[in-house]
C-alpha positions in Angstrom: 0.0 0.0 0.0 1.6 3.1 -1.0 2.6 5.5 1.8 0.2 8.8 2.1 2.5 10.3 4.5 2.9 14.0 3.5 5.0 16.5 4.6 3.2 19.0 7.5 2.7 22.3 6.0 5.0 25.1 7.3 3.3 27.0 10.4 3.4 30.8 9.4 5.5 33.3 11.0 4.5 34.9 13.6 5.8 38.0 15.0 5.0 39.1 18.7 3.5 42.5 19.2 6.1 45.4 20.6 5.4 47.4 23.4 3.4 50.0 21.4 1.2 47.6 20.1 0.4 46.3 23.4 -0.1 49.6 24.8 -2.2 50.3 22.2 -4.3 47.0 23.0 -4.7 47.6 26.2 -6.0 51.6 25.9 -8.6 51.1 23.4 -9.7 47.9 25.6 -10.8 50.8 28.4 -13.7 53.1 27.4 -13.0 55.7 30.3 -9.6 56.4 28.4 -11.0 56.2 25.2 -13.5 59.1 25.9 -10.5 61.1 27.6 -9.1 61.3 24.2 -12.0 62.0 22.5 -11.9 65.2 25.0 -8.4 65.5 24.5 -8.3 65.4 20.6 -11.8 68.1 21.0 -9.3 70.3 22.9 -6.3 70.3 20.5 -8.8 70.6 17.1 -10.3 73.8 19.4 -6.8 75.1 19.8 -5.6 74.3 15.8 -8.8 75.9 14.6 -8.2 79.2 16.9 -4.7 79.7 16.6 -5.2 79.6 12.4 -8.3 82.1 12.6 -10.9 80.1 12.2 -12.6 80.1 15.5 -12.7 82.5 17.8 -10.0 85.3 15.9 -12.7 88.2 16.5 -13.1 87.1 20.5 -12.1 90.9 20.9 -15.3 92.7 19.4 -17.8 94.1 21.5 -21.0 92.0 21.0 -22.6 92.5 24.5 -23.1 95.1 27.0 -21.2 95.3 29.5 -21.6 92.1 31.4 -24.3 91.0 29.6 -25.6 88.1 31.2 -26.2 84.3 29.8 -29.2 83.5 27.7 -30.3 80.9 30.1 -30.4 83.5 32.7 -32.2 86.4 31.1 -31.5 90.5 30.4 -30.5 92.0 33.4 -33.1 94.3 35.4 -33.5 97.7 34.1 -33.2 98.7 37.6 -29.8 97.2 37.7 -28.1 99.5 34.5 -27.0 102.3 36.8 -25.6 100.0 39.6 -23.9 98.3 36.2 -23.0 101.4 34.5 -20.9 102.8 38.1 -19.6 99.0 38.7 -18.3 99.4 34.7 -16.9 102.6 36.0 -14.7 101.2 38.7 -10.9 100.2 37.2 -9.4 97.0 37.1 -6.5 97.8 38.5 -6.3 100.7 41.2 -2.8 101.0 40.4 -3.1 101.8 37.0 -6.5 103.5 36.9 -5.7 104.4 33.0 -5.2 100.9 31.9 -8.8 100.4 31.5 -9.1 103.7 29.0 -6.2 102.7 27.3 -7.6 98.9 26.8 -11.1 100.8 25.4 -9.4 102.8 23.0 -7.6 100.1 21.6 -10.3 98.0 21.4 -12.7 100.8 19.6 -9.6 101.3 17.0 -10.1 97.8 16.3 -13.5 97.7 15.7 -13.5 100.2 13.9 -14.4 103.2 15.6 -12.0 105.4 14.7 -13.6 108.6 16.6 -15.8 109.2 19.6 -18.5 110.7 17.1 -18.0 108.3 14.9 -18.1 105.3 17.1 -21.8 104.4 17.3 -22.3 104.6 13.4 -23.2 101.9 11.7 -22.0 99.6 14.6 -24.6 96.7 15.2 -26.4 96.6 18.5 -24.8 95.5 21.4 -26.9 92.3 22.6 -28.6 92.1 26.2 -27.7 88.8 26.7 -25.2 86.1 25.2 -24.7 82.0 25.7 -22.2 82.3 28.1 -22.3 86.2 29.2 -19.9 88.8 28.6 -17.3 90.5 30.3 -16.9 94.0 31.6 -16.1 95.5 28.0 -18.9 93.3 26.2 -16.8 90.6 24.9 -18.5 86.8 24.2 -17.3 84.9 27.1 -17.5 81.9 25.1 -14.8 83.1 22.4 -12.8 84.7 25.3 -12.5 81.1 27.0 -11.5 79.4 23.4 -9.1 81.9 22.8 -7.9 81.8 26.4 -7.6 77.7 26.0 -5.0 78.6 23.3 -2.4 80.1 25.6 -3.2 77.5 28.4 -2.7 74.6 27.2 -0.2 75.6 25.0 1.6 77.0 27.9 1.0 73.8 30.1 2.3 71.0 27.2 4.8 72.7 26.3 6.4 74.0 29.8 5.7 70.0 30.9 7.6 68.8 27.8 10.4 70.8 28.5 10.4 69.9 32.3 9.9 66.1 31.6 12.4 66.6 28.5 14.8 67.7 31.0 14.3 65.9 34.5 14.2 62.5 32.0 17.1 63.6 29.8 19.5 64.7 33.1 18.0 61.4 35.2 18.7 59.1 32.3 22.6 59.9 33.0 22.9 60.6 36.2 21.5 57.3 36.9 22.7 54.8 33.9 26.6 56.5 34.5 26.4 56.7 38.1 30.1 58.2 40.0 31.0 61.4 39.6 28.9 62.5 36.7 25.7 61.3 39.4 27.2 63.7 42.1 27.5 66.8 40.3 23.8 66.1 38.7 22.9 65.4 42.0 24.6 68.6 43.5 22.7 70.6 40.5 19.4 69.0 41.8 20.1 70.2 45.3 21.0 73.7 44.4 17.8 74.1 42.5 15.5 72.3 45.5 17.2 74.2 47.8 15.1 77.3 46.6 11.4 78.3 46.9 9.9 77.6 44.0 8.3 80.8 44.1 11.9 82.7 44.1 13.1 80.2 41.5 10.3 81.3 39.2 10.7 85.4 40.0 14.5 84.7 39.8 14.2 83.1 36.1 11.5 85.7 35.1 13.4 89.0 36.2 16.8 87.3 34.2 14.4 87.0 31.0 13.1 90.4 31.5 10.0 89.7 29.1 6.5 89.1 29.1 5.1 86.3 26.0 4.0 83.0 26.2 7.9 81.7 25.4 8.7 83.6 28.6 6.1 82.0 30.8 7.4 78.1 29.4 10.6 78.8 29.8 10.3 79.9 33.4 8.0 76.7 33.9 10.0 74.5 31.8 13.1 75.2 33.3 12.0 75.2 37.0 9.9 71.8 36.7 12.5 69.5 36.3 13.4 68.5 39.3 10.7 66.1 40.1 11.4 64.2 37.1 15.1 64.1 37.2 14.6 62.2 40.7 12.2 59.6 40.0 13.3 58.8 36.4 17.4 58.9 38.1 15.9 56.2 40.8 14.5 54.1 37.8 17.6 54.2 35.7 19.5 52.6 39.0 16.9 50.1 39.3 17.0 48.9 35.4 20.7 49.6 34.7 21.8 46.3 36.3 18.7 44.0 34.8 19.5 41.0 32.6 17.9 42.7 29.3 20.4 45.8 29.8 23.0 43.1 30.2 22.0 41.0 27.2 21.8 44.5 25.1 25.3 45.3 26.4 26.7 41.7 25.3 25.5 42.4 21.5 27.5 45.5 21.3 24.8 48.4 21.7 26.0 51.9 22.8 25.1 53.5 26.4 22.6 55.7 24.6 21.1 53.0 22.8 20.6 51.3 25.8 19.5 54.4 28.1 16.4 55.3 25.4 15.9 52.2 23.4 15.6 49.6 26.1 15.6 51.1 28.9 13.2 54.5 28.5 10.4 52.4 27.3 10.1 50.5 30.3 10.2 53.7 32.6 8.3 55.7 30.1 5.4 55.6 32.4 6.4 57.1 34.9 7.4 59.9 33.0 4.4 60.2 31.7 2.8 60.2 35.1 5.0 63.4 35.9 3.7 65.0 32.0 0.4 64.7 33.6 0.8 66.4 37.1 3.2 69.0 35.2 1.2 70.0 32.7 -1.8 70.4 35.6 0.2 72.1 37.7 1.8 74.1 34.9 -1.9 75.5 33.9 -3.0 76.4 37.3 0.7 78.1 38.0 0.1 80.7 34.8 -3.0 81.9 36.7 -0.1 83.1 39.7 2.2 84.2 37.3 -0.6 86.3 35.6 -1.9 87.6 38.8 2.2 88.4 39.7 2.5 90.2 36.5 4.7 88.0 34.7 2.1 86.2 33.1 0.9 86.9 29.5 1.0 90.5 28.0 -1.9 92.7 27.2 -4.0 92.4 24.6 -3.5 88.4 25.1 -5.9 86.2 26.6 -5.8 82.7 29.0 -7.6 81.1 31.5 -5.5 82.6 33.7 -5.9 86.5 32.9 -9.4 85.1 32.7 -9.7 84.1 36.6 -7.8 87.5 37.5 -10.4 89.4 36.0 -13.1 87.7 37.5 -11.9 88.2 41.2 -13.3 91.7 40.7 -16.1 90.2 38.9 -17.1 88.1 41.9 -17.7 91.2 44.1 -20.4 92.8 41.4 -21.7 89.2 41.5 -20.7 88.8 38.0 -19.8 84.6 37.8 -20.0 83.8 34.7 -16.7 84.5 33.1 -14.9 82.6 36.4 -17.4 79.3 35.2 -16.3 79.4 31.8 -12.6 79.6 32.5 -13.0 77.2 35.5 -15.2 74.4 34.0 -13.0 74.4 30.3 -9.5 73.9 33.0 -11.5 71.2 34.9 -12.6 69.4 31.7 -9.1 69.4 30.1 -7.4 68.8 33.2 -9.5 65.6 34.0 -9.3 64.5 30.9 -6.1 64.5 31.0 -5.0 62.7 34.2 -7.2 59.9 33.5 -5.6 59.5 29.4 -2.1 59.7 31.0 -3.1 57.4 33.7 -4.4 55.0 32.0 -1.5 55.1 29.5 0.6 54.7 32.0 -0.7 51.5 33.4 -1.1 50.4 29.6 2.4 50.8 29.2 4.0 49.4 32.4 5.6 45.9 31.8 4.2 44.5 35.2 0.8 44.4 33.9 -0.1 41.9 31.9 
């Protein structure tokens, strides 16, 4: 009988899925951090479409009377247009009582009112009420909180990038080299611990001598290493003297191969856990830097110059431009502390 015996058929190559991959499993497999992103990905389309004009670029026109309430609230009194008309009155700033008339006339020059005659012609009716209310000069607190969302979180991700750029950059060698290039990181990390944060931050500001949004990440960026540095330095002890750095060493691979190609991505969550609290605390801080002075210029808005208005606000019992500015932080910042942590635990090796 002749033999049917055949040869078994060649089982297909597999590959095993990289770290990404199984990151990536892992994140869409949880529907809280899914809709993070979503929240996240609204927030960045809000702040592409207003930095390139096309939301939001004519937040600066006076639409509104001055505080005009929200819709869902209703026109003020009439009874209530003097007390409004002698709280409109009363400066921002007592220090500067001619800020305010300079900040009108620039803002009738660009609307278009070139004279005091000549203002109220053929300008459009200032509304009673708007969706979210308006401010003291009449602008829509909703396009004031988009446009403000543009400095914010630009300032927060990019001053946390720069701080977890840094504190993972300076922990990466202090820790993988260890000896005398650990001490004098480690005498670096002292010197700037050593100071309040609070002079650290003056200090760096009065050496720039400038008031921008560069200016406000740099001081941020450069004073919000630290915490990085330490735990990503700790980590880089820890993994340095692991069998895969070992086997990675034994084919030939460089120090700096092995400090960010086989190392990093097993530490990478926990600086990612510190992009997360940075860029937090890095929004709420350009609300004390604004209220310091050193925050951003004139004629530029954020959710921090937002909440430094409103203080006054409060007092005329005028809240809606402090809900605005607070609820669009809280949102973001949520939103982001559970994406980050949940890509965090996504991305630690220990969880399978």
């Amino acid at each position: 009988m002749p033999s049917s015996s055949a040869a078994p058929p060649l089982a297909a190559h597999v590959v095993s899925p990289g770290l990404w991959a199984l990151a990536w499993r892992r994140l869409r497999a949880d529907r809280l951090a899914m809709a993070a992103l979503a929240v996240l990905g609204a927030f960045l389309l809000m702040l592409l479409l207003s930095a390139t004009g096309v939301i939001a670029a004519d937040w600066e026109r006076e639409t509104g009377v001055h505080y005009a309430p929200p819709t869902f609230v209703g026109a003020a009194a009439p009874a209530a247009t003097a007390a409004s008309a002698a709280a409109a009155a009363v400066p921002d700033n007592p220090f500067d009582p001619l800020a305010d008339d300079v900040r009108a006339l620039r803002a009738q020059l660009q609307s278009g009112g070139g004279s005091a005659g000549g203002a109220g012609e053929g300008a459009a009716p200032r509304r009673a009420t708007l969706p979210f209310g308006a401010d003291k000069w009449g602008h829509d607190v909703l396009l004031k909180t988009v446009k403000g969302g543009e400095t914010s979180i630009v300032v927060g991700l990019v001053s946390a990038f720069v701080a977890v750029g840094l504190g993972t950059l300076f922990g990466a060698v202090s820790g993988y080299y260890g000896g005398i290039v650990d001490d004098l990181f480690n005498w670096f990390y002292s010197v700037f611990t050593s100071i309040p944060s609070i002079l650290m931050i003056l200090t760096v500001a009065a050496v720039l001598q400038q008031r921008g949004v560069l200016t406000i990440v740099l001081i941020l960026g450069l004073t919000g290493w630290t915490g990085p540095y330490r735990l990503i330095r700790a980590e880089y002890i820890k993994h340095k003297a692991r069998e895969y750095v070992m086997a990675a060493d034994a084919i030939g691979a460089s120090d700096w191969r092995k400090m960010f190609a086989h190392i990093f991505p097993n530490v990478s969550h926990v600086a990612l856990v510190q992009l997360s609290i940075l860029a937090v605390g890095f929004i709420k801080a350009e609300v004390i830097l604004s209220f310091l002075g050193f925050g951003v210029p004139v004629g530029v808005v954020s959710w921090g110059s937002m909440l430094n208005e409103a203080q006054n606000e409060l007092i005329l019992g005028k809240w809606w431009q402090l809900t605005a500015a607070a609820a669009a932080m809280a949102v973001l910042v949520t939103a982001f502390s559970l994406f980050t942590d949940a890509l965090r635990d996504a991305l630690d090796p220990k969880i399978k």
